[in-house]
C-alpha positions as CSV (number, residue, x, y, z in Angstrom):
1,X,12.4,19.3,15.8
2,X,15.5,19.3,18.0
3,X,17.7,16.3,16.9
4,X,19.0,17.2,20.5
5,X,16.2,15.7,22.3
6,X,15.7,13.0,20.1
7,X,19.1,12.1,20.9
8,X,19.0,12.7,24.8
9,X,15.7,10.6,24.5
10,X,17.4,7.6,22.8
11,X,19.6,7.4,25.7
12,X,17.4,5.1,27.7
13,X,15.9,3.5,24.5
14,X,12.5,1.9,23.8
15,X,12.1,-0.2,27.1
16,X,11.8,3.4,30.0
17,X,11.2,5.5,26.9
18,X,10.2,9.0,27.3
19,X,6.6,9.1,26.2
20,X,5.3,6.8,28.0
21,X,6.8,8.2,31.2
22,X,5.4,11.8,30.4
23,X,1.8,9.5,30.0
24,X,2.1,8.3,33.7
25,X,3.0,11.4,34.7
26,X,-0.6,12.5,34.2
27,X,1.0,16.3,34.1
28,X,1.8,16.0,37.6
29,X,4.6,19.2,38.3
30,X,6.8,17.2,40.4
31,X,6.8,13.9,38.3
32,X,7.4,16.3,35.2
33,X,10.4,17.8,37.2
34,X,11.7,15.1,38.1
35,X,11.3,13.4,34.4
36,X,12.9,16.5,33.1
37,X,16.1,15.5,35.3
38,X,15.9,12.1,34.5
39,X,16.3,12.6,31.0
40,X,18.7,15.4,31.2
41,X,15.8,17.6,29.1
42,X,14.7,21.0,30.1
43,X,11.6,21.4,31.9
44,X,9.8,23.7,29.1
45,X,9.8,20.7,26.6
46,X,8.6,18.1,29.5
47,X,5.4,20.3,29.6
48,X,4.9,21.3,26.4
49,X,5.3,17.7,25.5
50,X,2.3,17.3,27.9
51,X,0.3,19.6,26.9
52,X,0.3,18.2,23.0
53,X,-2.2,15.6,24.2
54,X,-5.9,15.6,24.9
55,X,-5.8,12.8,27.6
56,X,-2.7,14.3,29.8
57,X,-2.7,17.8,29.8
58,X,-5.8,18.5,27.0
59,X,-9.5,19.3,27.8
60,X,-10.0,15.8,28.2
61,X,-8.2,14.1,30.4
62,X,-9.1,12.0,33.1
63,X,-13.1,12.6,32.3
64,X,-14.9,9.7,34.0
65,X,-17.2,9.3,30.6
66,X,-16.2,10.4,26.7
67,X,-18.5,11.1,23.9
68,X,-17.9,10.4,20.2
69,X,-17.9,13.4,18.0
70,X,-16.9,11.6,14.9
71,X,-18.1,12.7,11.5
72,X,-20.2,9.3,11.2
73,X,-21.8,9.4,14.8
74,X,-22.3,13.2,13.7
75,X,-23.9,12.4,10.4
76,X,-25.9,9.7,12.4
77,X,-27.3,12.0,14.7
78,X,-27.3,9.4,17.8
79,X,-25.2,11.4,20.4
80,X,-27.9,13.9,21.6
81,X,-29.3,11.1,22.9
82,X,-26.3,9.4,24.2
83,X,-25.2,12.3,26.2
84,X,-28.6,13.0,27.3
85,X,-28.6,9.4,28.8
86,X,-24.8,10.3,30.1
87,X,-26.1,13.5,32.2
88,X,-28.5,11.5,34.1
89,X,-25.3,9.8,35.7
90,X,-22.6,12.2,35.5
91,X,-22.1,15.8,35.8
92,X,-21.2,17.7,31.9
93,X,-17.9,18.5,33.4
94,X,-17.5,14.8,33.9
95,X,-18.1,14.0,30.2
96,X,-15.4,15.0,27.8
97,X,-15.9,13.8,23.6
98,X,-13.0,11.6,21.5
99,X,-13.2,12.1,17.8
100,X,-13.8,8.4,16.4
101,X,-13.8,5.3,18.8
102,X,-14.4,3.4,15.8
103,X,-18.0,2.3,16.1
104,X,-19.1,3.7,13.2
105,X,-20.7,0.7,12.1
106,X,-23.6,1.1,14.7
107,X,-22.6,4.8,16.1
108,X,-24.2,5.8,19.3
109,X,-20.8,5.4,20.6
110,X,-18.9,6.3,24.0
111,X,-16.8,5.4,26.4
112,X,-16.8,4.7,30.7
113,X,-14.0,3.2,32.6
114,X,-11.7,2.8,29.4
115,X,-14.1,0.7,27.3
116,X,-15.9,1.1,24.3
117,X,-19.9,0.9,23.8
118,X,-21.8,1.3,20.7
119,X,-25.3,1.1,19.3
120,X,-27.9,-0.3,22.0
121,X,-25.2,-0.3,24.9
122,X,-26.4,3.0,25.6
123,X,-29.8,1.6,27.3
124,X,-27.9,-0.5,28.9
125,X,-26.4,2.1,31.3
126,X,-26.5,0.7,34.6
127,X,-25.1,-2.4,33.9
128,X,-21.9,-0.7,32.4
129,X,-21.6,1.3,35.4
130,X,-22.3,-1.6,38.2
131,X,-19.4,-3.0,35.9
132,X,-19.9,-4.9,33.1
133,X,-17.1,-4.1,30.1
134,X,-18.2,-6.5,27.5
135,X,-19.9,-4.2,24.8
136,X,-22.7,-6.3,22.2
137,X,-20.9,-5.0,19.6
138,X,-21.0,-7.0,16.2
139,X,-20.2,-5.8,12.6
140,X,-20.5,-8.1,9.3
141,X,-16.9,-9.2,7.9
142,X,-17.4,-9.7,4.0
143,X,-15.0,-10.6,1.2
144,X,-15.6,-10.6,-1.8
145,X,-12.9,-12.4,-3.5
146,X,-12.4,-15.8,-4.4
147,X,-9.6,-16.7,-1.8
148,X,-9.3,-14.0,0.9
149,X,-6.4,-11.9,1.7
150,X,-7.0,-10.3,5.2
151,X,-9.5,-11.4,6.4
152,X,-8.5,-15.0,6.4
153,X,-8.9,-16.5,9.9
154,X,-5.8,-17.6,11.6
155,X,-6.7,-20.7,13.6
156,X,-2.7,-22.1,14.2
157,X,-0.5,-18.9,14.9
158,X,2.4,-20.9,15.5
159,X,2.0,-22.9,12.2
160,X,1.5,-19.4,10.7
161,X,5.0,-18.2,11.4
162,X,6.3,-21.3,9.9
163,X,6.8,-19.8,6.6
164,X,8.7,-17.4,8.2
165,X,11.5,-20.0,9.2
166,X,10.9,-21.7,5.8
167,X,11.6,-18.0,4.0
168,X,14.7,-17.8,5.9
169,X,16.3,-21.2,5.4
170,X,15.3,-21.2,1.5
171,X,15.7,-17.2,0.5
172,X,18.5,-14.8,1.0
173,X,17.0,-11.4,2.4
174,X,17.5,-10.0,-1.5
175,X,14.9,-12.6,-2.6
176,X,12.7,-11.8,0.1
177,X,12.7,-7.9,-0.3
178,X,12.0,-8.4,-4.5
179,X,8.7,-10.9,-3.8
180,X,7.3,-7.8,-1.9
181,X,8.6,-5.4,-4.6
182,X,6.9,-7.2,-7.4
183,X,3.8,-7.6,-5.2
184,X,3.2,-3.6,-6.2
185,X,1.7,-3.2,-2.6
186,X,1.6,0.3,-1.6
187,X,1.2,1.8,1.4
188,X,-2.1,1.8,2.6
189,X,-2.4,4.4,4.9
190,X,-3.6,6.9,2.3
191,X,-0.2,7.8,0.8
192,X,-0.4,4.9,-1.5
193,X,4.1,4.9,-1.8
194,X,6.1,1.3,-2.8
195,X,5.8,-0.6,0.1
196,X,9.4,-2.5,-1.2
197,X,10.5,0.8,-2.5
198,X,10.6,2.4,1.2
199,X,11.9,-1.5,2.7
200,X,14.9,-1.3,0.4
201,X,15.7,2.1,1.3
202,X,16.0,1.5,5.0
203,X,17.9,-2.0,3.6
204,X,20.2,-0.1,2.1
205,X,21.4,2.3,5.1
206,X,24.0,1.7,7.4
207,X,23.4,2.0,11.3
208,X,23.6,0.5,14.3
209,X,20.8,0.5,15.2
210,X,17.1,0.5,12.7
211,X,13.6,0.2,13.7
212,X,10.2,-1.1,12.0
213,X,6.8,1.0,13.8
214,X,3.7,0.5,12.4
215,X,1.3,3.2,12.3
216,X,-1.9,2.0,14.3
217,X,-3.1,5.7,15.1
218,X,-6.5,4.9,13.0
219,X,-7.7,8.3,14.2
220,X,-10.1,9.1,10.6
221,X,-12.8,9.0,11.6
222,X,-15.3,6.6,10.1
223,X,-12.0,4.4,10.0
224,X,-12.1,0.7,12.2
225,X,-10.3,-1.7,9.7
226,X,-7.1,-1.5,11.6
227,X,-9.1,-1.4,14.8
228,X,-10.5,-4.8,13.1
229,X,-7.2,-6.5,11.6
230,X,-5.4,-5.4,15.5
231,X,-8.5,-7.4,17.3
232,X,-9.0,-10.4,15.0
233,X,-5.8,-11.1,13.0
234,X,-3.0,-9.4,15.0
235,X,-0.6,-12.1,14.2
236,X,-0.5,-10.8,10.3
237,X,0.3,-7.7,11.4
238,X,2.8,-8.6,13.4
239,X,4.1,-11.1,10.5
240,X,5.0,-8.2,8.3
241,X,6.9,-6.6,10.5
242,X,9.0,-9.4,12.1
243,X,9.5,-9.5,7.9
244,X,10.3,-6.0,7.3
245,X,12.6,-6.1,10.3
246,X,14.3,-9.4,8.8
247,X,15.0,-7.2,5.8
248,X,16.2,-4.0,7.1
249,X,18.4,-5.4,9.8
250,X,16.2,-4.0,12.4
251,X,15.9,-4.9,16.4
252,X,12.6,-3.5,17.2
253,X,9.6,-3.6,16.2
254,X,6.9,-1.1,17.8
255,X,3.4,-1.1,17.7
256,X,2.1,2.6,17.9
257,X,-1.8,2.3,18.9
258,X,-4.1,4.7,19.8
259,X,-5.6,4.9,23.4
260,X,-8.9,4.8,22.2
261,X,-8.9,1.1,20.9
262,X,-8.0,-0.9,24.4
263,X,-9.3,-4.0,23.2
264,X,-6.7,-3.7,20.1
265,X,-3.9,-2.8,22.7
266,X,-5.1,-5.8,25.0
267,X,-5.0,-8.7,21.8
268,X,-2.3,-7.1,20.2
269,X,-0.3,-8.0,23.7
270,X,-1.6,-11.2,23.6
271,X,-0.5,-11.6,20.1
272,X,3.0,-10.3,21.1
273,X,3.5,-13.3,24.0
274,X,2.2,-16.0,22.0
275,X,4.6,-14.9,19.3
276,X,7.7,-14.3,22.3
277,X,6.6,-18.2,23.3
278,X,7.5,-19.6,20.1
279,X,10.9,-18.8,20.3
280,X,10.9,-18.6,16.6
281,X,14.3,-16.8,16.2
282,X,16.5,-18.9,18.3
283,X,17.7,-21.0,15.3
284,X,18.7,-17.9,13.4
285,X,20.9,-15.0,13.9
286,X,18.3,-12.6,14.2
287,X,16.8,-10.7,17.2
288,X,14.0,-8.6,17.4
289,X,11.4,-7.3,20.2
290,X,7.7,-6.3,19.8
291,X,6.8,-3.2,22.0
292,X,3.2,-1.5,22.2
293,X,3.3,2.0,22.7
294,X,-0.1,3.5,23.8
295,X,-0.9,6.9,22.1
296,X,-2.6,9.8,24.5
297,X,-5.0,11.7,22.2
298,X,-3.6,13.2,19.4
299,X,-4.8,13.0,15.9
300,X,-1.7,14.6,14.4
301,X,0.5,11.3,15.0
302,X,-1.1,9.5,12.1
303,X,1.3,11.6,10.4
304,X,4.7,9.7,10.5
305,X,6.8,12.1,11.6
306,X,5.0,13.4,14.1
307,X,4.0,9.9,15.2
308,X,8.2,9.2,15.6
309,X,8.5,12.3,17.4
310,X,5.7,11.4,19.8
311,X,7.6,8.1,20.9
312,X,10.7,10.1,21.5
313,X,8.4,12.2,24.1
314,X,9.0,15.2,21.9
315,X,5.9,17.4,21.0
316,X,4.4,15.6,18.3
317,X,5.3,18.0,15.6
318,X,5.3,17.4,11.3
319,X,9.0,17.1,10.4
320,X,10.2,18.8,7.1
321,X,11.5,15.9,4.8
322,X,13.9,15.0,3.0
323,X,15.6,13.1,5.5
324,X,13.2,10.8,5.3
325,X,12.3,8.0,8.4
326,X,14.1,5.2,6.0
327,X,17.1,7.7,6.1
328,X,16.7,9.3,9.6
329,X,13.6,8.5,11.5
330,X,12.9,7.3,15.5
331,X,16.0,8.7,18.0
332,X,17.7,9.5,14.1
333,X,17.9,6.2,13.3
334,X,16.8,4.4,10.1
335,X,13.2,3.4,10.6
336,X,10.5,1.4,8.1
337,X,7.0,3.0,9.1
338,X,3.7,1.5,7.2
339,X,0.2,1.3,8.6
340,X,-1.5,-1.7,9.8
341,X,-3.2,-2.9,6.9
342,X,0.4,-3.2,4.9
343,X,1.9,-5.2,7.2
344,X,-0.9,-7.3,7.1
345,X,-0.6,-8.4,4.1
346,X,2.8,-9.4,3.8
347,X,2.3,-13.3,4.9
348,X,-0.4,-13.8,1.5
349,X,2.6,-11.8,-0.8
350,X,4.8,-14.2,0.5
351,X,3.1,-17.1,1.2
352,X,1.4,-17.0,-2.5
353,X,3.6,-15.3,-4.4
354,X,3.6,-11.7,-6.2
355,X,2.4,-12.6,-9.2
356,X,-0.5,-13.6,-7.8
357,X,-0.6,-10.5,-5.6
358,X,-0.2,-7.9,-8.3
359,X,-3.0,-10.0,-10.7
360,X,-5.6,-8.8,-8.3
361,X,-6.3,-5.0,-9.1
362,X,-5.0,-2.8,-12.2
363,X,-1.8,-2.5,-12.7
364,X,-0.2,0.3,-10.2
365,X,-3.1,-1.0,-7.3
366,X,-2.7,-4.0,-7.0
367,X,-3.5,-6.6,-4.2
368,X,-6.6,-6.0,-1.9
369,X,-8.2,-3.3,0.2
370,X,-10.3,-3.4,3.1
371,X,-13.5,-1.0,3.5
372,X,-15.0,0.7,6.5
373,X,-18.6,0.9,5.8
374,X,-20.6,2.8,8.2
375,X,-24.6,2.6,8.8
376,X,-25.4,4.8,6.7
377,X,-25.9,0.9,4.4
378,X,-27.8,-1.7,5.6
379,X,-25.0,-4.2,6.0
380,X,-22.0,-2.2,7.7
381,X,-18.7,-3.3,8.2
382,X,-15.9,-4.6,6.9
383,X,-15.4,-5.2,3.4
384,X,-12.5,-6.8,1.4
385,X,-12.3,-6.0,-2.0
386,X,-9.9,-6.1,-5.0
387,X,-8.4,-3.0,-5.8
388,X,-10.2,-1.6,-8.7
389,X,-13.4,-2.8,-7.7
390,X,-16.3,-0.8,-8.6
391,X,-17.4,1.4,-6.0
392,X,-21.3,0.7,-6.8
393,X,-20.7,-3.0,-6.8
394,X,-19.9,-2.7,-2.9
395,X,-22.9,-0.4,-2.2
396,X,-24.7,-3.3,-3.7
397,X,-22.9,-6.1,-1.7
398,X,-23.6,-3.6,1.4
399,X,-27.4,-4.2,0.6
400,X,-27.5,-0.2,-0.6
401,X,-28.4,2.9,1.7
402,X,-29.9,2.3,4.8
403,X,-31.7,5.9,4.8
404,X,-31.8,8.7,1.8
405,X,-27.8,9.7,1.1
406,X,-26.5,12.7,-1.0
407,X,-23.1,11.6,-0.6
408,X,-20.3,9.8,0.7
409,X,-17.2,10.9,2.5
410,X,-14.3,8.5,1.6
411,X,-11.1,8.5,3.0
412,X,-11.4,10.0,6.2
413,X,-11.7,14.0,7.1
414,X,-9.1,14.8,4.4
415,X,-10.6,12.6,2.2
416,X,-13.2,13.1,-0.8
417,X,-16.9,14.2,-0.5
418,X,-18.1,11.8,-3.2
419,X,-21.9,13.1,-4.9
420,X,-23.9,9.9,-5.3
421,X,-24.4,10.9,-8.9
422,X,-20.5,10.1,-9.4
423,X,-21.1,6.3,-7.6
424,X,-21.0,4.4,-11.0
425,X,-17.6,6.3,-12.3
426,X,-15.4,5.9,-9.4
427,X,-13.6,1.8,-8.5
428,X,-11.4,1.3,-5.6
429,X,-8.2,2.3,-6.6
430,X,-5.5,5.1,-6.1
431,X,-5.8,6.2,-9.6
432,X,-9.4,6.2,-10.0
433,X,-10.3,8.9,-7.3
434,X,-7.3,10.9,-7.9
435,X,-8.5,11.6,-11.7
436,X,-12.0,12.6,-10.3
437,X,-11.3,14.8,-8.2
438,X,-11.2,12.5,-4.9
439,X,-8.9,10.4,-2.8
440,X,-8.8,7.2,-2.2
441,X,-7.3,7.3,1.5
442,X,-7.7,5.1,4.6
443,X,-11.2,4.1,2.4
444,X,-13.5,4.7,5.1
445,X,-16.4,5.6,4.1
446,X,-19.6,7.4,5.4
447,X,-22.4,8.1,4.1
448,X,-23.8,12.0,4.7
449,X,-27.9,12.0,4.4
450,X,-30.0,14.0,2.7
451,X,-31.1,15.8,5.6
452,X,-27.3,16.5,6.3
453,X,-26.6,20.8,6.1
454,X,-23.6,20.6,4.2
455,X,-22.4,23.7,5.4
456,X,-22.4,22.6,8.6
457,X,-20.3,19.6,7.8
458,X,-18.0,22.0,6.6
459,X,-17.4,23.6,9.8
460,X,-17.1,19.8,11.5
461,X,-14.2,19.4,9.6
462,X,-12.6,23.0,9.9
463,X,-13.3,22.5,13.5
464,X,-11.9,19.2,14.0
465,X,-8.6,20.7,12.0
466,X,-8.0,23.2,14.1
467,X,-8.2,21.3,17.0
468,X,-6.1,18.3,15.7
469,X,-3.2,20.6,13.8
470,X,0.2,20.4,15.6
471,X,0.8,24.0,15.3
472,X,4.1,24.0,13.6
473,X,2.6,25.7,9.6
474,X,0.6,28.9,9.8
475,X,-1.4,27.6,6.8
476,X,-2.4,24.7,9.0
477,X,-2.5,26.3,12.2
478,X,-4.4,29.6,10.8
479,X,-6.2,28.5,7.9
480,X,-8.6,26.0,9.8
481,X,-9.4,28.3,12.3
482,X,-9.8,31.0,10.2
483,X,-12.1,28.8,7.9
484,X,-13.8,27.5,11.0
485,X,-14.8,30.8,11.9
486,X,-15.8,31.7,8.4
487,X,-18.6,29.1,8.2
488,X,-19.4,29.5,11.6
489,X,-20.4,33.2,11.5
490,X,-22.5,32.6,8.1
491,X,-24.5,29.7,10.0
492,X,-25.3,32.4,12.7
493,X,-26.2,34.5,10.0
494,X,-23.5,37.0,11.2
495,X,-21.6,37.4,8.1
496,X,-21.7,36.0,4.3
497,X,-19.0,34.5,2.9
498,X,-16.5,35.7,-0.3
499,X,-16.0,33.2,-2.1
500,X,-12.9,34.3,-3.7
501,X,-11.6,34.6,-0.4
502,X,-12.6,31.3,0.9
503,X,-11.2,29.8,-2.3
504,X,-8.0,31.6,-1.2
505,X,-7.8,30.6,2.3
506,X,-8.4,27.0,0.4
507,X,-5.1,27.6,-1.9
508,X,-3.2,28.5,0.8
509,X,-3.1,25.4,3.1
510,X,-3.6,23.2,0.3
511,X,0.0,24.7,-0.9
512,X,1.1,25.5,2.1
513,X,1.0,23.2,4.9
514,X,3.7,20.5,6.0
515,X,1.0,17.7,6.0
516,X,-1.9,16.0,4.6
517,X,-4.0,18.0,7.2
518,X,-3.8,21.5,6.8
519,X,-3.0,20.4,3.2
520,X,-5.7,17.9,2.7
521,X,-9.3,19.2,4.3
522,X,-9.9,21.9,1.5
523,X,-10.5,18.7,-0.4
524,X,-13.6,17.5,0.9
525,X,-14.5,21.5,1.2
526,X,-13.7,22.2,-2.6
527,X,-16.1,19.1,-3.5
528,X,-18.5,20.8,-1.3
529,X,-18.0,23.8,-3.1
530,X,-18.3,21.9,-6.6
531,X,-21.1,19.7,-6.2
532,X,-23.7,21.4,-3.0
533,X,-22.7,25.1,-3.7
534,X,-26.7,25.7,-4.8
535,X,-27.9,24.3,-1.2
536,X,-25.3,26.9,0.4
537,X,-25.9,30.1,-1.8
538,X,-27.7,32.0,0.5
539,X,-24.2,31.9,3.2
540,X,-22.4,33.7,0.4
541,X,-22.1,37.5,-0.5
542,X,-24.1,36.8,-4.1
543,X,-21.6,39.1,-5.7
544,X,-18.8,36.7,-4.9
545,X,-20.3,33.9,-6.4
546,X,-21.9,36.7,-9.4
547,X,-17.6,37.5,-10.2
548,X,-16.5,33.9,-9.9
549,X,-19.3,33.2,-12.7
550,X,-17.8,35.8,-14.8
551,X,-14.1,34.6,-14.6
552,X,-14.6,31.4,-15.1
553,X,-16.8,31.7,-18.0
């Protein structure tokens, strides 16, 4: 990416940043003109800015209804029925489809006038459209520890940024930065990297100028724990990075959240003025801003490069690393990026200490995690857990399988297809699903049914690659549209497959690509491959599968 635009967008900051501009902009020619002089940037990467994003210049933008095509809604087959209901009041052209609104819990999900609806909002139709916004939505919060980590309610905000002014007027910054350090918390966005590790190295850089964003793209779908903590507990998150921007030296602190959440954008807000009204910071010589910045429609900025570029209005595109953001990240400056859950659990690290902390879990996980349960089990929702908890203890505390399941997808699209014969090996830890074969990820998790084609699942998440990938890695790029058309000539009946060539095409952008996209979906593919290949034999050439026997025997 061109550190020229980055620079020529840091010229008018955060507060009239470029992104948001090219969002109101709505693709008009003339606004993008004239944004294009504004910011002294040619017109060619204005538009193609644009065009990076589903709601201003994608296929769907400004639809008057959306859809949700998200692998749980898809596995839960409730959106035949929810468009059907749609088509009675608007025209299909009117209708355009979001992948995850996070309503996996009770699926059926969609979207009018910028609000979410789930499960039976659909039969209430005409309500919704004479105006009513408030959805019935409910979803069970469960912990299973003994004292809880996130999901403790916050009742007082303002006595829960006390031990923020007590930190400061009892512990140097050093003291501060070790406590989270010894926690062991990693990242836990799916990466699973030092959380104190990454804070010290934008510590220890020297700028003018440093920035803390938290990543609350929560696009995976079967995902809604950040959707949960941004709703409910907001101040935690916003805690850990008033925190991490204490450490760092940082004066901003921005909140990157998708556009289809608005109700985590609207509390969040709220969050960020009752915080503003406490004037916390007066007393010491620190200043530091919250700022929201409302994503458009792209799946790609979970990745945080592309997520930095995004908020300097650039197309968002992976970046090649080393530098990384804690050396060179948002407008080129030093920049702490973690997800939502991370930050959030900063305030019960510091507030009861690391030792504590790193006790729950086993050794390199440590601390909590928080599950997305969809409804595939009889008691979706959120689930807190120690790391290292088995995963069959949770189906158990979920009340087990609400219909006959085959497997689970953990993790989100890039994440593990989990047979439920491997349940009772696997606990909820990094290190656990990386030895079998699995990952660990965001730890969403959806259950896929019996009655579920697998092969057809396959293509879901080829297809959702190839519309999701930035475009910058041919592996990426090519690979998921190549293995999207693969699987969906054999479904057709058009072609059969070649294995070795599949398992090639598999190699290649799991070598290959930039990111965890391209480089992550032949995961859930090659568990496909491992554990269902009997229920997909008839899609291959049996002569591929006949050669691959010999080889490997």
């Amino acid at each position: 990416m061109s550190e020229n635009l980055s620079s020529l967008s840091r010229r008018k900051g955060l507060k009239d940043n470029l992104f948001e501009t090219l969002v109101q902009a709505k693709g008009d020619p003339v606004h993008l003109k004239k944004i294009a002089r504004d910011f002294k940037i040619g017109e060619s990467s204005v538009y193609g800015a644009s065009t990076a994003y589903d709601f201003i210049l994608g296929e769907n933008a400004d639809k008057k209804a959306y859809l949700c095509n998200g692998s749980s809604c898809l596995c839960a087959e409730t959106q035949d029925k929810v468009k059907h209901r749609l088509l009675a009041h608007f025209d299909s052209d009117e209708i355009g489809h979001v992948t995850c609104l996070g309503r996996c819990h009770e699926n059926a999900s969609f979207q009018i006038n910028g609000n979410n609806y789930s499960g039976e909002d659909i039969h209430r139709l005409d309500n919704i459209l004479e105006g009513a916004q408030d959805s019935g939505e409910n979803y069970l919060v469960e912990c299973a520890l003994e004292k809880p980590l996130l999901t403790e309610e916050i009742n007082d905000y303002s006595g829960y940024y006390h031990l923020f002014s007590r930190l400061t007027s009892e512990k140097n910054q050093s003291q501060i930065l070790q406590e989270i350090i010894d926690s062991g918390l990693r990242g836990r966005g799916g990466a699973g990297f030092p959380t104190g590790i990454k804070w010290q190295s934008c510590a220890n850089e020297n700028s003018d100028q440093k920035y803390i964003v938290c990543n609350a793209d929560e696009g995976d779908p079967g995902a809604f724990s950040d959707r949960y903590l941004l709703e409910q507990r907001p101040h935690a998150v916003l805690f850990g990075m008033l925190v991490a921007g204490y450490l760092a030296g940082a004066q901003w602190g921005v909140l990157y959240i998708r556009d289809e959440y608005p109700l985590s954008v609207s509390e969040t807000q709220k969050a960020i003025e009752e915080f503003e009204s406490l004037d916390l910071l007066a007393e010491i010589d620190f200043d530091f801003q919250f700022k929201i910045i409302r994503g458009a429609g792209a799946y790609i900025c979970g990745e945080e490069t592309a997520l930095l570029r995004s908020i300097e209005g650039n197309r968002p595109v992976v970046s090649v690393r080393p530098p990384f953001p804690t050396v060179k990240g948002l407008f080129g400056k030093p920049t702490i990026l973690n997800n939502v859950e991370t930050f959030a659990a900063i305030h019960w690290i510091l507030e009861n200490s690391a030792q504590a902390f790193a006790a729950l879990g086993n050794g390199r996980s440590t601390g909590s995690k928080l599950l997305s349960l969809d409804s595939c089990f009889n008691r979706p929702g959120i689930y807190e857990v120690a790391m290292s908890e088995k995963l069959s203890t949770i189906i158990d505390l979920a009340g087990g399988f609400s219909k006959p399941v085959k497997a689970l997808h953990i993790g989100g699209p890039l994440g593990g297809l989990v047979p439920v014969e491997k349940i009772n090996e696997l606990t909820i830890d990094f290190e656990s699903f990386q030895e079998q074969g699995f990952l660990l990820g965001h730890a969403s998790i959806i259950g896929i049914p019996e009655s579920q084609n697998i092969a057809e699942y396959i293509y879901h998440l080829f297809d959702f690659t190839a519309a999701e990938s930035c475009g910058k890695c041919f592996p990426c790029r090519l690979g998921a549209t190549r293995g999207k058309e693969m699987f969906r000539d054999a479904l057709k009946g058009e072609i059969q497959l070649d294995k070795q060539l599949l398992d090639d095409l598999l190699e290649t952008m799991e070598k290959g690509s930039l990111c965890a996209l391209g480089g992550g979906v032949p995961l859930p593919v090659k568990n496909a491959l491992q554990y269902f290949l009997p229920e997909m034999e008839t899609l291959f050439e049996p002569q591929s599968l006949n050669r691959i026997d010999v080889v490997e025997a």
